[in-house]
DSSP file (Angstrom, degrees, kcal/mol; ACC not computed):
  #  RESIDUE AA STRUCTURE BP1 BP2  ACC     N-H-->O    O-->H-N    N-H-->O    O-->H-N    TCO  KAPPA ALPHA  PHI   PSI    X-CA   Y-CA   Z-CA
    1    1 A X              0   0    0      0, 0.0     2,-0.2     0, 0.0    44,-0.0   0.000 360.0 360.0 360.0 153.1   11.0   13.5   -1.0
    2    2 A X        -     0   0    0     43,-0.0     2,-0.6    42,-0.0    22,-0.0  -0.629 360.0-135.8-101.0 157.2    9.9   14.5   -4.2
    3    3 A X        +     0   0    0     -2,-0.2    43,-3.0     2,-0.0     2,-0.3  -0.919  34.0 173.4-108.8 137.0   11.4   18.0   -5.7
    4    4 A X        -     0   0    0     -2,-0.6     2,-0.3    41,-0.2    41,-0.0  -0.853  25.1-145.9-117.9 146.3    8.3   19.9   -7.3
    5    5 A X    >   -     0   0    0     -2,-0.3     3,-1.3     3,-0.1     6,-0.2  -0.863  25.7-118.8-110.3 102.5    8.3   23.4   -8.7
    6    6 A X  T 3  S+     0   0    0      1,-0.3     3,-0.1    -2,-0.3     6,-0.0  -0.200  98.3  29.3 -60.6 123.8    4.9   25.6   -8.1
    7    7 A X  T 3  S+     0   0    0      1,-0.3     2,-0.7     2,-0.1    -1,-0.3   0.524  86.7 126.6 108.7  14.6    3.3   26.6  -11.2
    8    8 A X    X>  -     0   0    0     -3,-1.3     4,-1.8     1,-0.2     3,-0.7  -0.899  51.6-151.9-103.0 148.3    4.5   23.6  -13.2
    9    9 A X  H >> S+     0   0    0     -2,-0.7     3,-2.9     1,-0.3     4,-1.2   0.862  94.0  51.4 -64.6 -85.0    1.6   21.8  -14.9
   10   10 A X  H 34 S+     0   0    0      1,-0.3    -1,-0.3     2,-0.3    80,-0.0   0.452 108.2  47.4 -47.1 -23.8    3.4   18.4  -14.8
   11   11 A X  H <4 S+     0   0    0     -3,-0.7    -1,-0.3    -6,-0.2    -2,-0.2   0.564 122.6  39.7-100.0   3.2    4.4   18.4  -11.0
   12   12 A X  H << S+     0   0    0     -3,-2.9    -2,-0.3    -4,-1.8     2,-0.3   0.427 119.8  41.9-113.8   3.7    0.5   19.4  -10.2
   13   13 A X  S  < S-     0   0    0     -4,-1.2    -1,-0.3    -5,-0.3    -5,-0.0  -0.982  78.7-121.6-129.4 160.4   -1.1   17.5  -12.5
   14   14 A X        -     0   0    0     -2,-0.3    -1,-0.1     2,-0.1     3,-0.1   0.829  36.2-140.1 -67.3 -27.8   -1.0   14.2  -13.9
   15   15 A X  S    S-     0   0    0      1,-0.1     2,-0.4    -3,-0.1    -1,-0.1   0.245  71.5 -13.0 113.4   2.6   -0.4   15.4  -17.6
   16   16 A X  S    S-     0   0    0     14,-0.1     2,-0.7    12,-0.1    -2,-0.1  -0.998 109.1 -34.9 164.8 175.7   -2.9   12.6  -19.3
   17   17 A X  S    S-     0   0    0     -2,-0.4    12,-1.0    -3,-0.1    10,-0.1  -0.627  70.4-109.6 -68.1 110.4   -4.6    9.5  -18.2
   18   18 A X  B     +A   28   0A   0     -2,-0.7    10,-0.2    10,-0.2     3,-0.1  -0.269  42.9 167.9 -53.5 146.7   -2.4    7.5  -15.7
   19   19 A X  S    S-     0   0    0      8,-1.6     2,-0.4    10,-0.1    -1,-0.2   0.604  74.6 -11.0 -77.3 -84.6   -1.0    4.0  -17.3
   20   20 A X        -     0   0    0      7,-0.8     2,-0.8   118,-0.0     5,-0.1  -0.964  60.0-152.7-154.1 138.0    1.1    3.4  -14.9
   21   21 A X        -     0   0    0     -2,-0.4     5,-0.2     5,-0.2     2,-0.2  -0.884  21.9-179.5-111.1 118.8    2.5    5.2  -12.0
   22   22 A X        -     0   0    0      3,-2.6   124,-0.1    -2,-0.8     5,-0.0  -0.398  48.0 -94.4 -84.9 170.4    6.2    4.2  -10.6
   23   23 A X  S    S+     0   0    0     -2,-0.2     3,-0.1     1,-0.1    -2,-0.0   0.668 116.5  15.4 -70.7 -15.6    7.9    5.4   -8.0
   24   24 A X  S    S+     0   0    0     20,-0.1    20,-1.8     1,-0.1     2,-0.2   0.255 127.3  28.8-142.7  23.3    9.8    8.0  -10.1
   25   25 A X  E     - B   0  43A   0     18,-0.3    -3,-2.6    -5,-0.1     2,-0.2  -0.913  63.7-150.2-148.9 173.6    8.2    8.3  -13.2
   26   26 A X  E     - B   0  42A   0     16,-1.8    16,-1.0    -5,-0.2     2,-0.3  -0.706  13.1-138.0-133.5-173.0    4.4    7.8  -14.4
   27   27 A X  E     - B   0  41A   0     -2,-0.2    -8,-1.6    14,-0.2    -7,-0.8  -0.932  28.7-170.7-127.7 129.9    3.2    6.7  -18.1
   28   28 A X  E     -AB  18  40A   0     12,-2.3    12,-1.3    -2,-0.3   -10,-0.2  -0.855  23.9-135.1-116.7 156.8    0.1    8.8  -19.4
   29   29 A X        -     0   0    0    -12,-1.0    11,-0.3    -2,-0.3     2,-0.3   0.013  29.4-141.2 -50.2-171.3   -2.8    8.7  -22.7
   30   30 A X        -     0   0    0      8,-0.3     2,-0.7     5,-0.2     7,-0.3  -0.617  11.6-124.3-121.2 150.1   -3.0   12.1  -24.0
   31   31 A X        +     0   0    0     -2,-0.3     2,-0.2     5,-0.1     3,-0.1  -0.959  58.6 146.2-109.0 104.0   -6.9   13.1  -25.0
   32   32 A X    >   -     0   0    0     -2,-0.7     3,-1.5     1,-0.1     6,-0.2  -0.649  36.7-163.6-147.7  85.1   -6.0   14.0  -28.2
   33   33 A X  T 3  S+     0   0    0     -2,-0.2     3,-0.3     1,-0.2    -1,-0.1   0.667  84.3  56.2  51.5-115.4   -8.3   13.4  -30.8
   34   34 A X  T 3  S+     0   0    0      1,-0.3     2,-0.6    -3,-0.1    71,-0.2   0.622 118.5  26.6 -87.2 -24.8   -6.6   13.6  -33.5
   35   35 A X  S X  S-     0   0    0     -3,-1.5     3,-1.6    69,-0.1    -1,-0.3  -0.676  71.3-165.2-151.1 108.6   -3.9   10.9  -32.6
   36   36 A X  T 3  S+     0   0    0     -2,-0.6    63,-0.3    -3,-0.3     3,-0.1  -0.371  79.0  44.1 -74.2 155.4   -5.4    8.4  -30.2
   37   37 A X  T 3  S+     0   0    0     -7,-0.3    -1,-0.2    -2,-0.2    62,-0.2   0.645  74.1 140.7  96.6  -3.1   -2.5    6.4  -28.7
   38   38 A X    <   -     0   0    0     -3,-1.6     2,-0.3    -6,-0.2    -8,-0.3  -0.568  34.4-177.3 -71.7 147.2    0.0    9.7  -28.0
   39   39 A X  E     - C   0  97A   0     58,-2.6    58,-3.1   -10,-0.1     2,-0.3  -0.818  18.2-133.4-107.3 167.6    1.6    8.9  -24.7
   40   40 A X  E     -BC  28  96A   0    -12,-1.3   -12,-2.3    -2,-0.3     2,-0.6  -0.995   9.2-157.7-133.1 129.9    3.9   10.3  -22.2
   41   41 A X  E     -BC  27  95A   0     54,-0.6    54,-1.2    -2,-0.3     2,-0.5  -0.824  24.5-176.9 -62.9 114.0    6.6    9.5  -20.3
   42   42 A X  E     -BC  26  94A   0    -16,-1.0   -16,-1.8    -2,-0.6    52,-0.2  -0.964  21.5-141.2-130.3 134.1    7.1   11.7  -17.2
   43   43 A X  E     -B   25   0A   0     50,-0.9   -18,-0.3    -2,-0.5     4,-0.0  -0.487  17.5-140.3 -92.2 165.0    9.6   11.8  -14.6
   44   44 A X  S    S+     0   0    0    -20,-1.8    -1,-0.1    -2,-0.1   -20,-0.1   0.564  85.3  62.7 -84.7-135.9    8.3   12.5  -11.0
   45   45 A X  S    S-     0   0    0      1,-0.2     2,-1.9    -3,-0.1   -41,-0.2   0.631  95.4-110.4  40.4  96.5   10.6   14.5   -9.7
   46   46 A X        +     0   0    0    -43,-3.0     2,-0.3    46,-0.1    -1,-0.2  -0.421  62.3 126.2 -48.1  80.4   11.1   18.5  -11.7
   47   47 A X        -     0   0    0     -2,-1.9    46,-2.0     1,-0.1    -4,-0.1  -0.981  52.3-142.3-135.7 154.4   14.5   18.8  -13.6
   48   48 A X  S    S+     0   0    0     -2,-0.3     2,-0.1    44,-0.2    44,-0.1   0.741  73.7  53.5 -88.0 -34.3   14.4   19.7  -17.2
   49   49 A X  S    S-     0   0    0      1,-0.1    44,-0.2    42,-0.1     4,-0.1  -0.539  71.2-131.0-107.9-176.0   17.2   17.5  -18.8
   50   50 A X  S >  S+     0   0    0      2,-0.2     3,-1.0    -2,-0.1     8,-0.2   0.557 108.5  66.4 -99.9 -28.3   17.9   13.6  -18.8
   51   51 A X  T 3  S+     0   0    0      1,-0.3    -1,-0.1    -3,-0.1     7,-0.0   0.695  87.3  65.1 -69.5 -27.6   21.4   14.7  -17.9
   52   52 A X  T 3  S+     0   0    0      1,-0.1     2,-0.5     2,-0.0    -1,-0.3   0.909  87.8  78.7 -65.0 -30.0   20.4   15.9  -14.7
   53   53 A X  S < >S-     0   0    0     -3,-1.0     5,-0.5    -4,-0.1    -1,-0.1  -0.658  93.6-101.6-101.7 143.2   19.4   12.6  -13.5
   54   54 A X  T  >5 -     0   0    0     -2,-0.5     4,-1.3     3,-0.2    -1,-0.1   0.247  47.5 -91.2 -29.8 165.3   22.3   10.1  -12.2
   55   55 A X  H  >5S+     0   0    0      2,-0.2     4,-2.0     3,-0.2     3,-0.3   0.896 127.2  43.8 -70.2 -58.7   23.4    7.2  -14.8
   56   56 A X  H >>5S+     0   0    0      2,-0.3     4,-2.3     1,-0.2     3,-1.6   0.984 109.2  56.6 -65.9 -59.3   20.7    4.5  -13.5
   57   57 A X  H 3>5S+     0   0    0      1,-0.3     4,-2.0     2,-0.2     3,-0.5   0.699 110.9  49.8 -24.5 -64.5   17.8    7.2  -13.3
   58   58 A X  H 3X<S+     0   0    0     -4,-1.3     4,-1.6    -5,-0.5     5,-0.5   0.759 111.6  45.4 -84.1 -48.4   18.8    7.6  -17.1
   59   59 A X  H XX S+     0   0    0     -4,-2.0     4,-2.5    -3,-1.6     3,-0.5   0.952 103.9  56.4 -75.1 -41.0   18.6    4.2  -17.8
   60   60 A X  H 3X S+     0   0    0     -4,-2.3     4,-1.3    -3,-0.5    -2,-0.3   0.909 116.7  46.4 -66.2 -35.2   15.4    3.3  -16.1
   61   61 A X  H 3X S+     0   0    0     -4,-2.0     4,-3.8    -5,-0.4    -1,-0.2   0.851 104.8  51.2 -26.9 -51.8   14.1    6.2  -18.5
   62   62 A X  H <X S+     0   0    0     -4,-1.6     4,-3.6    -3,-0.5    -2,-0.2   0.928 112.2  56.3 -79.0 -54.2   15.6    5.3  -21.6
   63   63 A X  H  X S+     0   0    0     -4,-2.5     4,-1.2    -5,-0.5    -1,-0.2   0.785 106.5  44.8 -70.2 -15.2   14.0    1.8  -20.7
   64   64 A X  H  X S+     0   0    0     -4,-1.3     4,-2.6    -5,-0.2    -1,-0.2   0.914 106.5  61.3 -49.3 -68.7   10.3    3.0  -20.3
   65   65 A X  H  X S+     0   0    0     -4,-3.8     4,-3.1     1,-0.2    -2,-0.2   0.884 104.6  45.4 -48.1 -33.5   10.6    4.8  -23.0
   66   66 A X  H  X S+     0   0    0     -4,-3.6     4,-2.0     2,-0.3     3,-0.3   0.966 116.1  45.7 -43.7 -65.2   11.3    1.6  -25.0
   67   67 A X  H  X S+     0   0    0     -4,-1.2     4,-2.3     1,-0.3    -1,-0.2   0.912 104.5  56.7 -34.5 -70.6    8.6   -0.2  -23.5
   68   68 A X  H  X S+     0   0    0     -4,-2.6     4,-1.6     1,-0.2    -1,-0.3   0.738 115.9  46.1 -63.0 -34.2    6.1    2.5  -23.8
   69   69 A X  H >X S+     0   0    0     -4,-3.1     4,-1.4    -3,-0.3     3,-0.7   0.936 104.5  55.6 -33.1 -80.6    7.1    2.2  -27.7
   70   70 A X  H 3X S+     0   0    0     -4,-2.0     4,-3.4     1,-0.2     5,-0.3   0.772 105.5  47.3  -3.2 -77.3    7.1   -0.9  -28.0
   71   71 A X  H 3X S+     0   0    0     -4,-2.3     4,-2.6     2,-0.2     5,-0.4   0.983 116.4  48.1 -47.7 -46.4    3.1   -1.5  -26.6
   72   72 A X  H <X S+     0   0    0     -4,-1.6     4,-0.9    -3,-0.7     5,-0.5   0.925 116.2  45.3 -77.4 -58.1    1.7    1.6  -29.1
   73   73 A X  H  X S+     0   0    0     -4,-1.4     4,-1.8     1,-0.3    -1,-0.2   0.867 119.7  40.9 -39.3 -65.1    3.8   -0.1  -32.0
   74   74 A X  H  < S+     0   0    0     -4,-3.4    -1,-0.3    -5,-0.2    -2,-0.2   0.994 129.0  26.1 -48.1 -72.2    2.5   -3.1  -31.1
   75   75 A X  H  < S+     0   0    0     -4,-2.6    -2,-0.2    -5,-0.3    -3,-0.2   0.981 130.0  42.6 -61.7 -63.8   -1.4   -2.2  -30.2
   76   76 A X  H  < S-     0   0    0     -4,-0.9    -3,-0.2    -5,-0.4    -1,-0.2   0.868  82.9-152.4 -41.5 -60.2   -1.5    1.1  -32.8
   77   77 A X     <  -     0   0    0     -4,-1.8    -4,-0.1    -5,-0.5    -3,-0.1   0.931  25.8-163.8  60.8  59.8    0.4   -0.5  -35.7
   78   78 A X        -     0   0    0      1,-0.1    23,-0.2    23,-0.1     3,-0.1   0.071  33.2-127.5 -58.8-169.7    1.6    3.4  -36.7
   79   79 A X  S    S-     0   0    0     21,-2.5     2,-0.3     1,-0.2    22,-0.2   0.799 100.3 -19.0 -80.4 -65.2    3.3    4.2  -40.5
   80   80 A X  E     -D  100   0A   0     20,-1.8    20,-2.9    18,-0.1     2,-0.8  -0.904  66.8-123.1-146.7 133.6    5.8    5.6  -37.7
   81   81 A X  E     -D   99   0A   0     -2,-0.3     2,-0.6    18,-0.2    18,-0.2  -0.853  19.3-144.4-124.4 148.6    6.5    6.7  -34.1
   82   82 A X  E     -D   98   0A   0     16,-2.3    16,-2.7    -2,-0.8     2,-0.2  -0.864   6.5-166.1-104.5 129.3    7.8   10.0  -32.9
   83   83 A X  E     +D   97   0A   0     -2,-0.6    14,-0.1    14,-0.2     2,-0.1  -0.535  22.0 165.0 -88.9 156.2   10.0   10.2  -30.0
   84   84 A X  E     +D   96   0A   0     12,-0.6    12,-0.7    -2,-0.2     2,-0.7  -0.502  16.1 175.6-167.1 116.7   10.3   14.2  -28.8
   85   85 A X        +     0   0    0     10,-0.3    10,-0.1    -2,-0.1     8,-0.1  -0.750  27.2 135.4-121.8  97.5   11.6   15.6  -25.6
   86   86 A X        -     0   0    0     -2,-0.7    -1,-0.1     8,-0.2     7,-0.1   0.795  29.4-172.7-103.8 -68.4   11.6   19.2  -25.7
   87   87 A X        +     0   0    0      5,-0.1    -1,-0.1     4,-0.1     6,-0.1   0.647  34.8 136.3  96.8   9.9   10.4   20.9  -22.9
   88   88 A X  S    S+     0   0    0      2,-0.2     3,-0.2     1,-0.2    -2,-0.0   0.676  85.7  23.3 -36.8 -48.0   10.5   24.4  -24.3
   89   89 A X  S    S+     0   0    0      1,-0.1    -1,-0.2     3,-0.0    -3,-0.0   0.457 135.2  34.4-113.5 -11.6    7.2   25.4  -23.0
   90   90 A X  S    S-     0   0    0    -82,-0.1     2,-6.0   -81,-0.1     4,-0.3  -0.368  76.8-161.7-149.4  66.6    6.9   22.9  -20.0
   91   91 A X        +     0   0    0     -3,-0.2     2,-0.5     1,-0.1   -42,-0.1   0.034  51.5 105.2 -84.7  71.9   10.4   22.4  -18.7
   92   92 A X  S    S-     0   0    0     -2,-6.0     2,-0.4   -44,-0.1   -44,-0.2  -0.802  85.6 -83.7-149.7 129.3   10.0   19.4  -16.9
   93   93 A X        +     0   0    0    -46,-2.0   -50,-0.9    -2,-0.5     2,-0.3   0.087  68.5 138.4 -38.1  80.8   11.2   16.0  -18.0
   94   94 A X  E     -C   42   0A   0     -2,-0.4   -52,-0.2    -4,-0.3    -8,-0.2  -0.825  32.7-158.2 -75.9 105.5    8.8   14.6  -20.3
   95   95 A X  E     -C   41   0A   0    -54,-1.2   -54,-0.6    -2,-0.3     2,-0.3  -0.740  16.4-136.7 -98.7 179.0    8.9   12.5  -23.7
   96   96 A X  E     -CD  40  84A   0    -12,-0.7   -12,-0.6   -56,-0.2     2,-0.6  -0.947  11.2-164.2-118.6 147.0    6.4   12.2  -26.0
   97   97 A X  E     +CD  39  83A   0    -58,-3.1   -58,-2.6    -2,-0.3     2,-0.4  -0.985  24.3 176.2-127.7 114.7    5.5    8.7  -27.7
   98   98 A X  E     - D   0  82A   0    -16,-2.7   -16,-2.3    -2,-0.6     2,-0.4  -0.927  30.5-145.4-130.6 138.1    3.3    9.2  -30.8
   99   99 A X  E     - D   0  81A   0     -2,-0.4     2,-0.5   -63,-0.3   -18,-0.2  -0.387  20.0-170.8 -75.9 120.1    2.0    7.2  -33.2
  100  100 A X  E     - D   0  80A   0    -20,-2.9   -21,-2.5    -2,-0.4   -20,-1.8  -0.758   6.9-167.3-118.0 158.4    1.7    8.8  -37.0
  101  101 A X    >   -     0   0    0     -2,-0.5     3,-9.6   -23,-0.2     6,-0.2  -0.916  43.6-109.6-133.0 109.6   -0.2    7.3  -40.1
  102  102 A X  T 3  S+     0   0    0     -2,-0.7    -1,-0.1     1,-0.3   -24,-0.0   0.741 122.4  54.7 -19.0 -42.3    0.7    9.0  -43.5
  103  103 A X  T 3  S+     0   0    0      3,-0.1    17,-0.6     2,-0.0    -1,-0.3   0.056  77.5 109.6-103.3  46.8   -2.9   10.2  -42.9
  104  104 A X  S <  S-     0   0    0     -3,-9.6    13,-0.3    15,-0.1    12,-0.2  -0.298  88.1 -93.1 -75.6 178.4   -3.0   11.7  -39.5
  105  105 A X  S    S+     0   0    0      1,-0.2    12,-1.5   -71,-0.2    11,-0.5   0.579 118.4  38.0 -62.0 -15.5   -3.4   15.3  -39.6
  106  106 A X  S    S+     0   0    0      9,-0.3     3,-0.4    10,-0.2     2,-0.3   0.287  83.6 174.0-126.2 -12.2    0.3   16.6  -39.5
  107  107 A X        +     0   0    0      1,-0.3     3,-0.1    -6,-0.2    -5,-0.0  -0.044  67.2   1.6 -35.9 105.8    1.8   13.9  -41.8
  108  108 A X  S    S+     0   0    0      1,-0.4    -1,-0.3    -2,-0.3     3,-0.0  -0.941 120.9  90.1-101.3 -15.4    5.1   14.2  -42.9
  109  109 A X  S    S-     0   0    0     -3,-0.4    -1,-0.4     5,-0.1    -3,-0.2  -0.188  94.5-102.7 -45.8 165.2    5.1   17.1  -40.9
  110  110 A X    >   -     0   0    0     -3,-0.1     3,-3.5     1,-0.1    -1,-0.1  -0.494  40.4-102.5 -90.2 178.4    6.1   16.7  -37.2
  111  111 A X  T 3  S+     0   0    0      1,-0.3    -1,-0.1    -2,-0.1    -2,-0.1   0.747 124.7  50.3 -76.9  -4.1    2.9   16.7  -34.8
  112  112 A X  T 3  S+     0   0    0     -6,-0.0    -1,-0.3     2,-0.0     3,-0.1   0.443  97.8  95.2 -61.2 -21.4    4.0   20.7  -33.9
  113  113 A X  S <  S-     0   0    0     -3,-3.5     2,-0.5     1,-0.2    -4,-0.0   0.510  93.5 -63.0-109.3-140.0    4.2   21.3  -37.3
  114  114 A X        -     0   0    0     -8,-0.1     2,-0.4     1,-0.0    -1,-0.2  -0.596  59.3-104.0 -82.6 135.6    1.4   22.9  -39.9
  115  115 A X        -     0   0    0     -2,-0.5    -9,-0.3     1,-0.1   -10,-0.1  -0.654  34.1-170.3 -58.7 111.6   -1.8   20.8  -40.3
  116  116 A X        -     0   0    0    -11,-0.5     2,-0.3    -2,-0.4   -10,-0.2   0.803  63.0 -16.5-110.8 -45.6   -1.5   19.0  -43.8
  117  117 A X        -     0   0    0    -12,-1.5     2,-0.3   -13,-0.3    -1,-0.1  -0.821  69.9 -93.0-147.3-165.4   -5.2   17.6  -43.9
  118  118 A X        -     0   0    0     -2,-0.3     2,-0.3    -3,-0.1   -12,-0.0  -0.789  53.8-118.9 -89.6 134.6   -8.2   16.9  -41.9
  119  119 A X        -     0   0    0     -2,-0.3   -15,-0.1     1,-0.1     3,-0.0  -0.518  34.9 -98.6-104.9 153.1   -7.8   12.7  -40.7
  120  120 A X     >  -     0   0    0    -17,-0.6     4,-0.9    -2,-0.3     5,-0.2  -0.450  27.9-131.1 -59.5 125.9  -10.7   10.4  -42.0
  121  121 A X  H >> S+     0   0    0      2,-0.2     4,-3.4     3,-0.1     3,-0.8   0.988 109.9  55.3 -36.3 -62.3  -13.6    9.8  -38.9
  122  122 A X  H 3> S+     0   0    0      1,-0.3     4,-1.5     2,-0.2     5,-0.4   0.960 110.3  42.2 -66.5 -58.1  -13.3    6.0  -39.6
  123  123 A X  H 3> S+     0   0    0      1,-0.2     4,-1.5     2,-0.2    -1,-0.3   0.921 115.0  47.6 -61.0 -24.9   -9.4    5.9  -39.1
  124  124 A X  H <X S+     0   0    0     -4,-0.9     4,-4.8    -3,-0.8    -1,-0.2   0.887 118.9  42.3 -92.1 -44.1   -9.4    8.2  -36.1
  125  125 A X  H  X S+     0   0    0     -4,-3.4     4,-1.3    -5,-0.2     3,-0.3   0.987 114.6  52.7 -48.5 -67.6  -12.5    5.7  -34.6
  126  126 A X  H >X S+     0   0    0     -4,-1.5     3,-1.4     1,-0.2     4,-0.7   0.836 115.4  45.1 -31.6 -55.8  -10.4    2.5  -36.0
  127  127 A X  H >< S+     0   0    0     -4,-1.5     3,-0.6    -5,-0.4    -1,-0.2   0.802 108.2  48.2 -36.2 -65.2   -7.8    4.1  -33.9
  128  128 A X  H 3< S+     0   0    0     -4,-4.8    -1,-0.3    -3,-0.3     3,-0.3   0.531 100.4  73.4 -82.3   0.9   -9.5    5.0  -30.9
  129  129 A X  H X< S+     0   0    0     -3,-1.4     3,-1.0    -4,-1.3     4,-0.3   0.895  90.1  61.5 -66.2 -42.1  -11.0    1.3  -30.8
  130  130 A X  T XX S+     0   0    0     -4,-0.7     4,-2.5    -3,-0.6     3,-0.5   0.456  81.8  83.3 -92.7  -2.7   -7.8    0.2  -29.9
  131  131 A X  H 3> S+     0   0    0     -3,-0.3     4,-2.7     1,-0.2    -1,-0.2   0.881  85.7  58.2 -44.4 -35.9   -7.3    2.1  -26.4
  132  132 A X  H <> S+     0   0    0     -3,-1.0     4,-1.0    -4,-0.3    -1,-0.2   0.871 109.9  39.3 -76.9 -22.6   -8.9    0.0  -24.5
  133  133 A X  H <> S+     0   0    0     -3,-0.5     4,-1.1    -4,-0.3     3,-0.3   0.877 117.2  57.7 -86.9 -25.0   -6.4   -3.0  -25.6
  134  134 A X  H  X S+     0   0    0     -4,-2.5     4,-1.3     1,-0.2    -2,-0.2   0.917 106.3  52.1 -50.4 -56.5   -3.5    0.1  -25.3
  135  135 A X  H  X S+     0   0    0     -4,-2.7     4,-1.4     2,-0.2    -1,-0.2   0.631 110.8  42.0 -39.7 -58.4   -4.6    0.4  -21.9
  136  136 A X  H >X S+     0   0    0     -4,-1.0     3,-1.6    -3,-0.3     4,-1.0   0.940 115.3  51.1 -58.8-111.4   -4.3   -3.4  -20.9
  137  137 A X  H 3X S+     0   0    0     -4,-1.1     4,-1.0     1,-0.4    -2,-0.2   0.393 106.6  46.3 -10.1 -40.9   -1.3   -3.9  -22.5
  138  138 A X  H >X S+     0   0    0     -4,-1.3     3,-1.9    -5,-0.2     4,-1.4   0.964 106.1  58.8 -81.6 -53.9    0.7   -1.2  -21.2
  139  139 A X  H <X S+     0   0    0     -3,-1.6     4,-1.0    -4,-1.4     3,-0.3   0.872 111.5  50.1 -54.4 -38.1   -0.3   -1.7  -17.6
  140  140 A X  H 3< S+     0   0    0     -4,-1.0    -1,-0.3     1,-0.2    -3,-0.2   0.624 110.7  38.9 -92.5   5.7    1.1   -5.0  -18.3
  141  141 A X  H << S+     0   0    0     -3,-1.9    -1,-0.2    -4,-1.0    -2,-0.2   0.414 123.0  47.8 -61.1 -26.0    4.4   -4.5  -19.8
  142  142 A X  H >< S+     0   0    0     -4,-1.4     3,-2.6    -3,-0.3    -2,-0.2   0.461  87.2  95.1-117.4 -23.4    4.8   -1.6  -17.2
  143  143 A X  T 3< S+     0   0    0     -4,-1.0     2,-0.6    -5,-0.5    -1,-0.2   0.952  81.1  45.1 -59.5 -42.1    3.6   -3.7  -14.4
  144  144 A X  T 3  S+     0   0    0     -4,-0.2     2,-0.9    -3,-0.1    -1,-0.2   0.350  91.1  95.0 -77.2  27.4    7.2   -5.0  -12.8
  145  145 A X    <         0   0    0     -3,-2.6    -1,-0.1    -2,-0.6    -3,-0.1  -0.937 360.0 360.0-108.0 101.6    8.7   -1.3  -13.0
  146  146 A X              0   0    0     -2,-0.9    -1,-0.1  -124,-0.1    -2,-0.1   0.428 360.0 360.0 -73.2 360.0    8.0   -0.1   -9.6
């Protein structure tokens, strides 16, 4: 049985576009704009830290996350990617995978931080051409994680 909390956004919604849905985690898009390619990690299951879940949980984590790096590195071809799991505002275990390009919108800033410029149409199009192969590509790195 799955443990849910009511009133959290991530155990009643999916959080983004499903990737790929496991049995105890999912992979999302974000519709953001401004940095096509952000993903998520999300654990099924409400608990706020990585320490709550037993040693294999934590490793079948750690190793999504990889993955899901791994495909936007590959398909995006960021400057950089940002890892983040805070959970501040939405404490249930989540990372974030995003790709930043010296001229995204928050560059060197983090993607919380102050807005440093307005991002070029054509890079944010270039950008968002490449979902659909993000898309592919994850479902099929992702596919033998049940």
């Amino acid at each position: 049985m799955r443990l849910t909390v009511a009133g959290c956004e991530l155990c009643e919604k999916p959080g983004g576009e499903v990737l790929h849905q496991g049995r105890q985690f999912r992979v999302v898009l974000v519709d953001d704009a401004l940095y096509p390619g952000f993903c998520r990690v999300i654990w099924h299951d409400h608990v706020k830290e990585v320490t709550d879940l037993n040693e294999l949980d934590r490793m079948l984590l750690m190793d999504v996350l990889w993955q899901v790096e791994h495909v936007v590195r590959d398909v995006m071809q960021p400057e950089k990617i940002n890892l983040a799991c805070f959970g501040n505002v939405v404490p249930h275990l989540h990372w974030h995978v995003i790709p930043r390009y010296t001229d995204d919108a928050h560059f060197p800033q983090p993607y919380w931080g102050q807005k440093q410029r307005e991002p070029s149409p054509a890079s944010l199009q270039a950008r968002a051409e490449r979902l659909p192969a993000l898309r592919a590509k994850m479902q099929q790195r992702l596919a033998t994680y049940l």
